[in-house]
Biotite code that builds the C-alpha atoms (Angstrom):
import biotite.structure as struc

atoms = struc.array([
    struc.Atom([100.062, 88.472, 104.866], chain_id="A", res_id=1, res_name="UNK", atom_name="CA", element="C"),
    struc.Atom([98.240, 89.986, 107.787], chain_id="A", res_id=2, res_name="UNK", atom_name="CA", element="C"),
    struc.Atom([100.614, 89.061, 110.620], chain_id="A", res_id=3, res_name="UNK", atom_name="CA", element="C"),
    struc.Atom([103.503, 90.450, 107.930], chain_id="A", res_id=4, res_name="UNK", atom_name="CA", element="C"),
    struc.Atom([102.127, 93.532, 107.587], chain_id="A", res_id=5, res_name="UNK", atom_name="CA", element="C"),
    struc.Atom([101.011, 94.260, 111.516], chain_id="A", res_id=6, res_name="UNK", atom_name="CA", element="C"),
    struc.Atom([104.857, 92.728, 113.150], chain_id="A", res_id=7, res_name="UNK", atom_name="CA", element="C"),
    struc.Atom([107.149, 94.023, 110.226], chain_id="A", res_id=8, res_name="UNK", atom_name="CA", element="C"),
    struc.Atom([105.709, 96.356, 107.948], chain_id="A", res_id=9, res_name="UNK", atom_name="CA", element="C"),
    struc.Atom([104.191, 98.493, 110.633], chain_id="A", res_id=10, res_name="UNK", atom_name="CA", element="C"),
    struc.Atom([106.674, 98.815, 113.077], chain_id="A", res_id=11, res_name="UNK", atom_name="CA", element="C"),
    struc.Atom([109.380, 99.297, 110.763], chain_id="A", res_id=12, res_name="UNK", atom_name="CA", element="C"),
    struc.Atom([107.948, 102.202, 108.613], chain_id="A", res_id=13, res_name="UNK", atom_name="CA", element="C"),
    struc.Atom([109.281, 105.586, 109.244], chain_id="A", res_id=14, res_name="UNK", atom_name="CA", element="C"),
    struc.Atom([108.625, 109.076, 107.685], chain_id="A", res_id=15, res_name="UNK", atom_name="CA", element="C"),
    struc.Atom([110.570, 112.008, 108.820], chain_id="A", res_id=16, res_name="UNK", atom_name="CA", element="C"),
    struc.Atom([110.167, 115.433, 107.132], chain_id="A", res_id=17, res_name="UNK", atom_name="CA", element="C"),
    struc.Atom([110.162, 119.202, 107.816], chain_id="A", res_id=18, res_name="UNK", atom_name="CA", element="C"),
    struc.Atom([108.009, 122.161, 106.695], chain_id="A", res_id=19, res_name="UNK", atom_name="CA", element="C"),
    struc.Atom([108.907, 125.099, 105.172], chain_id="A", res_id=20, res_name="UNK", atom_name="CA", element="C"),
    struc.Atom([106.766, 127.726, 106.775], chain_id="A", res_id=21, res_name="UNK", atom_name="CA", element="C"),
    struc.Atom([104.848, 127.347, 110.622], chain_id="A", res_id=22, res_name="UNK", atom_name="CA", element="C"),
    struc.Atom([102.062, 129.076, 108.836], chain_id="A", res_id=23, res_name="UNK", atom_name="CA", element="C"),
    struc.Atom([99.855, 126.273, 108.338], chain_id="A", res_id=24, res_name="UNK", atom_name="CA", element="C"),
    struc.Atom([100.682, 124.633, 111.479], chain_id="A", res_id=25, res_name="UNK", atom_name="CA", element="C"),
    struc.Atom([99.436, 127.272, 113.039], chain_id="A", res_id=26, res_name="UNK", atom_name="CA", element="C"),
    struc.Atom([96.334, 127.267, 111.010], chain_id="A", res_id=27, res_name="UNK", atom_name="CA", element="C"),
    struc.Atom([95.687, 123.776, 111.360], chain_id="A", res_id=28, res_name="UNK", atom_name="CA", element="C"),
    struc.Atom([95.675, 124.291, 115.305], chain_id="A", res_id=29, res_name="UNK", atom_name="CA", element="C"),
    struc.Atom([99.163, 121.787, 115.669], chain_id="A", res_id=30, res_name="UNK", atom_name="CA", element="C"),
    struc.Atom([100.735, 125.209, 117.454], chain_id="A", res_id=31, res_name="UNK", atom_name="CA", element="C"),
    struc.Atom([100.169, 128.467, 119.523], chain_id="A", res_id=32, res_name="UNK", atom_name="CA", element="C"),
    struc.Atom([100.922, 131.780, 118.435], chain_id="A", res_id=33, res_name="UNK", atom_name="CA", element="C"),
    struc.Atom([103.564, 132.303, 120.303], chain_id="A", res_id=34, res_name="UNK", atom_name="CA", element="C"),
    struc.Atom([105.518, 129.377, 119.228], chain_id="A", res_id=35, res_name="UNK", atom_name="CA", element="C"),
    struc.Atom([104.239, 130.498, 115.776], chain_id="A", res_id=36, res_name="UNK", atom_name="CA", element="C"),
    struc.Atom([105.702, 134.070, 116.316], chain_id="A", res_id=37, res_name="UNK", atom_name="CA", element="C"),
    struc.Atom([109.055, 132.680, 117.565], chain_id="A", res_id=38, res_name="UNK", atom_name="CA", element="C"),
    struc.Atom([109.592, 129.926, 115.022], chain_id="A", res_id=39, res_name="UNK", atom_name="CA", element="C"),
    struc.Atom([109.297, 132.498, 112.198], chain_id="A", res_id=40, res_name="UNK", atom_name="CA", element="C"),
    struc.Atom([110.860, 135.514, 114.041], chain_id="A", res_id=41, res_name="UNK", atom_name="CA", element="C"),
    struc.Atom([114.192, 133.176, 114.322], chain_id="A", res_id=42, res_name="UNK", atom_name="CA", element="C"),
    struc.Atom([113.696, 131.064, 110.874], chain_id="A", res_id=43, res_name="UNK", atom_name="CA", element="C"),
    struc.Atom([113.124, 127.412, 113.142], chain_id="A", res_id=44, res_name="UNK", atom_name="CA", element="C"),
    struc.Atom([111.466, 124.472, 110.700], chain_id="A", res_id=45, res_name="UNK", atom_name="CA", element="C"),
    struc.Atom([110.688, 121.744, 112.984], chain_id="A", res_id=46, res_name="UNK", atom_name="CA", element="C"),
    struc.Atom([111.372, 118.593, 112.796], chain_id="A", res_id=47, res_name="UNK", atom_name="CA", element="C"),
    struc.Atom([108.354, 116.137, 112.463], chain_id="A", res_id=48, res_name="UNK", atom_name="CA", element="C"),
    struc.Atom([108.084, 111.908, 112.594], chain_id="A", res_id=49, res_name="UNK", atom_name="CA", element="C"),
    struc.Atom([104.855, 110.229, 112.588], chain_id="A", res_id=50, res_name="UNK", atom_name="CA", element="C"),
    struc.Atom([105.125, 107.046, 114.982], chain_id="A", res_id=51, res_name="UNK", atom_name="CA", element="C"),
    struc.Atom([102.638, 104.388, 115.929], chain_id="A", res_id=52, res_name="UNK", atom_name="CA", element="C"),
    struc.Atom([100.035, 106.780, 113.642], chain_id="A", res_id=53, res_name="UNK", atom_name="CA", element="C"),
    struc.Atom([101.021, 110.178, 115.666], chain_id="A", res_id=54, res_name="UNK", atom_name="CA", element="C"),
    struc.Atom([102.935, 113.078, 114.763], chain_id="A", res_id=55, res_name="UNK", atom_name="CA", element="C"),
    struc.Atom([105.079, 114.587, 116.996], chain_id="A", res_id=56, res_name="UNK", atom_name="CA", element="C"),
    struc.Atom([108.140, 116.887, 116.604], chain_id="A", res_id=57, res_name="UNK", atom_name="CA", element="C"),
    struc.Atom([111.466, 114.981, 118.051], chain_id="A", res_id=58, res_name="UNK", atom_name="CA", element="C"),
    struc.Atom([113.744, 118.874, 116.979], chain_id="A", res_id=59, res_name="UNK", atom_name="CA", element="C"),
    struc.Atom([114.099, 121.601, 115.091], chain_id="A", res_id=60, res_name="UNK", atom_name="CA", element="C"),
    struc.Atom([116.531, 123.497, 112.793], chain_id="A", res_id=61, res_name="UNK", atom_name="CA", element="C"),
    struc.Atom([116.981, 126.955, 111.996], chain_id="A", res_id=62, res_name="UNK", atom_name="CA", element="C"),
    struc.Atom([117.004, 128.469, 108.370], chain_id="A", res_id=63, res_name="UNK", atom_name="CA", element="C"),
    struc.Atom([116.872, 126.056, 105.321], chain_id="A", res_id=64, res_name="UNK", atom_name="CA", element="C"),
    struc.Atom([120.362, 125.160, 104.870], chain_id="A", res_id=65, res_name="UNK", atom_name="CA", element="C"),
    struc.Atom([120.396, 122.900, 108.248], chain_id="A", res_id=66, res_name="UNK", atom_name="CA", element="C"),
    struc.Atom([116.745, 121.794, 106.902], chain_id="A", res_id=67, res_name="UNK", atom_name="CA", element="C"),
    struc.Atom([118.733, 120.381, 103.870], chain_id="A", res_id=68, res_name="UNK", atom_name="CA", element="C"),
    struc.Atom([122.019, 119.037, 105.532], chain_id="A", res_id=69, res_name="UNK", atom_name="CA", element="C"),
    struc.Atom([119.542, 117.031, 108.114], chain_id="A", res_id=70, res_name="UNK", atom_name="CA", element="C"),
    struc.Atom([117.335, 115.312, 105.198], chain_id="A", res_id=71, res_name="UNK", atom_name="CA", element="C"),
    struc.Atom([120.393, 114.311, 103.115], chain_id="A", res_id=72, res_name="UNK", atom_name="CA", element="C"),
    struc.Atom([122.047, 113.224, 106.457], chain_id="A", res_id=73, res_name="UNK", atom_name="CA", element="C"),
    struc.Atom([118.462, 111.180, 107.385], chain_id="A", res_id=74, res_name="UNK", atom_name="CA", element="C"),
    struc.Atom([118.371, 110.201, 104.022], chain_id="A", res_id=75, res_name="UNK", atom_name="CA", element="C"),
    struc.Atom([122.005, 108.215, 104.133], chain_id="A", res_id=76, res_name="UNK", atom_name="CA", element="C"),
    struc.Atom([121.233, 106.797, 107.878], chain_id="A", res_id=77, res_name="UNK", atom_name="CA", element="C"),
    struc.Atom([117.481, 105.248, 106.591], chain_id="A", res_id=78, res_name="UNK", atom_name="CA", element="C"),
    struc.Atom([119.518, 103.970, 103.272], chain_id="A", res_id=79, res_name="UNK", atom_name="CA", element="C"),
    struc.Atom([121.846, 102.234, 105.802], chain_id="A", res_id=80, res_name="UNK", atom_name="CA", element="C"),
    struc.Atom([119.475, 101.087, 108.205], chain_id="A", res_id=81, res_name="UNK", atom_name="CA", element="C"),
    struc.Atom([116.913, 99.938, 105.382], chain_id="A", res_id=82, res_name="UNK", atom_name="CA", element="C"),
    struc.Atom([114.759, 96.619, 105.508], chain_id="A", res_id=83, res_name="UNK", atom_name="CA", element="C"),
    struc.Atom([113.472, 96.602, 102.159], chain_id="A", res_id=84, res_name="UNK", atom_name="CA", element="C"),
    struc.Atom([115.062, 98.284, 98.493], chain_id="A", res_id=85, res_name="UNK", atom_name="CA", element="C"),
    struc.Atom([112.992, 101.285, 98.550], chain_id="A", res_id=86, res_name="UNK", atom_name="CA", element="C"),
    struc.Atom([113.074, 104.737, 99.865], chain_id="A", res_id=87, res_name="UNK", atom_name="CA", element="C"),
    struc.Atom([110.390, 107.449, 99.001], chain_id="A", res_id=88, res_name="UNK", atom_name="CA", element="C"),
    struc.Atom([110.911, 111.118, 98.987], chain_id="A", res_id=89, res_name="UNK", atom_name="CA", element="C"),
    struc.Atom([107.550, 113.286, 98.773], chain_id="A", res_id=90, res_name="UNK", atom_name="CA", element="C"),
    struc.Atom([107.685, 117.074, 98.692], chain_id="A", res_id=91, res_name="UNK", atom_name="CA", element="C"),
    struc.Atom([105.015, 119.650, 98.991], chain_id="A", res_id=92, res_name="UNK", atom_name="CA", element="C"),
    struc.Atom([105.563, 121.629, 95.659], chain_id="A", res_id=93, res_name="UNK", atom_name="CA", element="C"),
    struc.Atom([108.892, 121.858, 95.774], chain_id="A", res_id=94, res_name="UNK", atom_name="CA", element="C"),
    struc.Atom([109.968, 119.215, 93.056], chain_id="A", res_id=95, res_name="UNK", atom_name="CA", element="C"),
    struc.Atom([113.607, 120.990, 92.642], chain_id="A", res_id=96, res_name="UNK", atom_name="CA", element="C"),
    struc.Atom([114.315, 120.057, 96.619], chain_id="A", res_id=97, res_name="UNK", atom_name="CA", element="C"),
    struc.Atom([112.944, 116.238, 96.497], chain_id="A", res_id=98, res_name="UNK", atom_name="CA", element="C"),
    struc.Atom([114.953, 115.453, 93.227], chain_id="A", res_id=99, res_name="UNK", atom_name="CA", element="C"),
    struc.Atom([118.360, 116.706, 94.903], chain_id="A", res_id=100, res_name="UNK", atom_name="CA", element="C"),
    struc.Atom([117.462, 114.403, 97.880], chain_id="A", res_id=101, res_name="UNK", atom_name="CA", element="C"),
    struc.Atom([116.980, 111.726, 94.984], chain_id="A", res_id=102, res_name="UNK", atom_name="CA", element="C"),
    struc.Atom([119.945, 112.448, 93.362], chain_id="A", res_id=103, res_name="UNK", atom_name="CA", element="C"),
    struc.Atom([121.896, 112.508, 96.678], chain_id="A", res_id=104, res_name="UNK", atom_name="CA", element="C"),
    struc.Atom([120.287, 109.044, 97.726], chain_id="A", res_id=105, res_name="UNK", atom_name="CA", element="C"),
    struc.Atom([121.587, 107.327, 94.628], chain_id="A", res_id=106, res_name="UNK", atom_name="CA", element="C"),
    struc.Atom([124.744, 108.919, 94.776], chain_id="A", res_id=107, res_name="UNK", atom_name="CA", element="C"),
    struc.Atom([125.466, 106.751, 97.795], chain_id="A", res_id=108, res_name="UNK", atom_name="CA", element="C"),
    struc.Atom([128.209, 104.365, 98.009], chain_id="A", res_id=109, res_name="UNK", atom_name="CA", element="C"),
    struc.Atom([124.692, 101.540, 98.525], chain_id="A", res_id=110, res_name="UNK", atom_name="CA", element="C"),
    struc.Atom([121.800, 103.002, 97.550], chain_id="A", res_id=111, res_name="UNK", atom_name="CA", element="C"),
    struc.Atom([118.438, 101.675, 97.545], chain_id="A", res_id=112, res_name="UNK", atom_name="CA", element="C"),
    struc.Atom([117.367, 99.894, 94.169], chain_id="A", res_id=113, res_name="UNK", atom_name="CA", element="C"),
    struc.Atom([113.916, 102.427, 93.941], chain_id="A", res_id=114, res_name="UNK", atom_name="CA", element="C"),
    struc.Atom([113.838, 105.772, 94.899], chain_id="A", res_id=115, res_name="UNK", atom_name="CA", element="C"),
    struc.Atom([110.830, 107.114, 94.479], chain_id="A", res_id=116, res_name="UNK", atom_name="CA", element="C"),
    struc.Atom([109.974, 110.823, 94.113], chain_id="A", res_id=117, res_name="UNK", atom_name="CA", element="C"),
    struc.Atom([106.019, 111.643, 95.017], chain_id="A", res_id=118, res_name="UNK", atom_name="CA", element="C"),
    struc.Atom([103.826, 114.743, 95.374], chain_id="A", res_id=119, res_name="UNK", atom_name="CA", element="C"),
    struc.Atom([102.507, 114.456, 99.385], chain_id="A", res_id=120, res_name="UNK", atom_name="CA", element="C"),
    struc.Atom([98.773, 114.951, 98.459], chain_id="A", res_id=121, res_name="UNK", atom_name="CA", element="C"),
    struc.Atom([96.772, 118.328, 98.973], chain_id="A", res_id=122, res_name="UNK", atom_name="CA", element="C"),
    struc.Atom([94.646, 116.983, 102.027], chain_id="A", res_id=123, res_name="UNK", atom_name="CA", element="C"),
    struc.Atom([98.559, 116.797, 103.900], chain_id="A", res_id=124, res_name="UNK", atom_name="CA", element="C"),
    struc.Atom([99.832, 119.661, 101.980], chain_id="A", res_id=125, res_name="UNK", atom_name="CA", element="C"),
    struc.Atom([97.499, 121.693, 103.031], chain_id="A", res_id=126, res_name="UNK", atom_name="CA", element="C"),
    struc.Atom([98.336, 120.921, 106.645], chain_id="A", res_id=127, res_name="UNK", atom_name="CA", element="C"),
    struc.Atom([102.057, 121.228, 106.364], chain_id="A", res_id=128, res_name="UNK", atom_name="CA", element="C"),
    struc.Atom([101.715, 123.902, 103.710], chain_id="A", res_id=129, res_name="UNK", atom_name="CA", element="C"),
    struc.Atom([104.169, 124.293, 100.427], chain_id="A", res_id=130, res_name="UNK", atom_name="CA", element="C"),
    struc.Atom([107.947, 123.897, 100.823], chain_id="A", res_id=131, res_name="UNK", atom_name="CA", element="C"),
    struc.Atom([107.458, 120.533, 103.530], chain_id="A", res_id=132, res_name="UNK", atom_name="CA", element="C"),
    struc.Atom([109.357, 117.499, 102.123], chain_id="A", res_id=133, res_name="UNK", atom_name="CA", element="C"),
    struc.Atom([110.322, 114.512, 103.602], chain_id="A", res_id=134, res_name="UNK", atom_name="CA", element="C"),
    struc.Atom([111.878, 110.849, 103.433], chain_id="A", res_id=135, res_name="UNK", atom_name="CA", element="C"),
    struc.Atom([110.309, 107.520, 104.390], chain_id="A", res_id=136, res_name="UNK", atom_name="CA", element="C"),
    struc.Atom([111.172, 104.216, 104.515], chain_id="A", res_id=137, res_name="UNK", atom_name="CA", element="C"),
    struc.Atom([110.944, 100.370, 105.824], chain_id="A", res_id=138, res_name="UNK", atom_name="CA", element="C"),
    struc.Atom([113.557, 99.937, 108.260], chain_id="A", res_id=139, res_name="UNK", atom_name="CA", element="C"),
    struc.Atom([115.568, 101.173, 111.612], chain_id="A", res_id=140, res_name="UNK", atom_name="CA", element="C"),
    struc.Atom([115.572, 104.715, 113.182], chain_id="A", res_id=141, res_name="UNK", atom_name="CA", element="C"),
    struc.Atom([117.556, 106.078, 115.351], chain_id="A", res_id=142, res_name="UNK", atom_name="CA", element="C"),
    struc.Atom([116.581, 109.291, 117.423], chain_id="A", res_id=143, res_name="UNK", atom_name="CA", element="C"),
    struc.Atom([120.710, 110.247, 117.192], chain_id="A", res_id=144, res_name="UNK", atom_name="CA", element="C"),
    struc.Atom([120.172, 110.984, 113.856], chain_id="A", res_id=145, res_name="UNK", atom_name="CA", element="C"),
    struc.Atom([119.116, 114.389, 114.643], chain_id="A", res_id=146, res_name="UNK", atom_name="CA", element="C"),
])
């Protein structure tokens, strides 16, 4: 069960999200004050991906329109690319977002047998702030996605 979870589980999980506000990224130390000041001057919600246990920001989008056309676009490339029958989609108080990515997932022509909608905790939350959500998943990931 061990070996399982360290050569396939591991390696294969993926969670991609964005947030909603730079506010508490800034707070939390992740970014300056001038990238801060930028980000909300021109309405840019970055991108972020934890790998190997880091977070790190592979892009960004500006306004929340493109925030939404890049989950539900994620969203159908991890259903493809999937390893096991599950998806999860958490969301930072904003239930109303994560249950449109829901619906959307099972509106696929294959979706996943479980989609799961979850609340990310407050000790995330209050890094990433209200408004984040996100999709995550056992399976491939490609960075083209973006």
């Amino acid at each position: 069960m061990v070996k399982f979870i360290s050569e396939v589980l591991i390696p294969h999980s993926q969670l991609l999200g964005v947030v909603d506000t730079l506010k508490f990224l800034r707070k939390g130390g992740r970014i300056g004050t001038i990238s801060w000041l930028m980000g909300s001057l021109l309405s840019i919600k970055p991108i972020l991906r934890i790998s190997n246990g880091v977070l790190h920001s592979p892009g960004n989008v500006r306004g929340k329109e493109h925030m939404h056309k890049l989950l539900r676009k994620i969203a159908q490339k991890a259903s493809e690319n999937r390893l096991c029958e599950t998806l999860i989609v958490g969301h930072s108080n904003v239930p109303h977002l994560g249950e449109e990515l829901v619906d959307f997932i099972k509106g696929l022509s294959d979706p996943p047998e479980e989609v799961l909608l979850i609340d990310i905790g407050p000790t995330i939350a209050s890094h990433l702030g209200p408004g984040a959500f996100g999709i995550s998943w056992i399976g491939k990931y490609d960075p083209s996605w973006l």
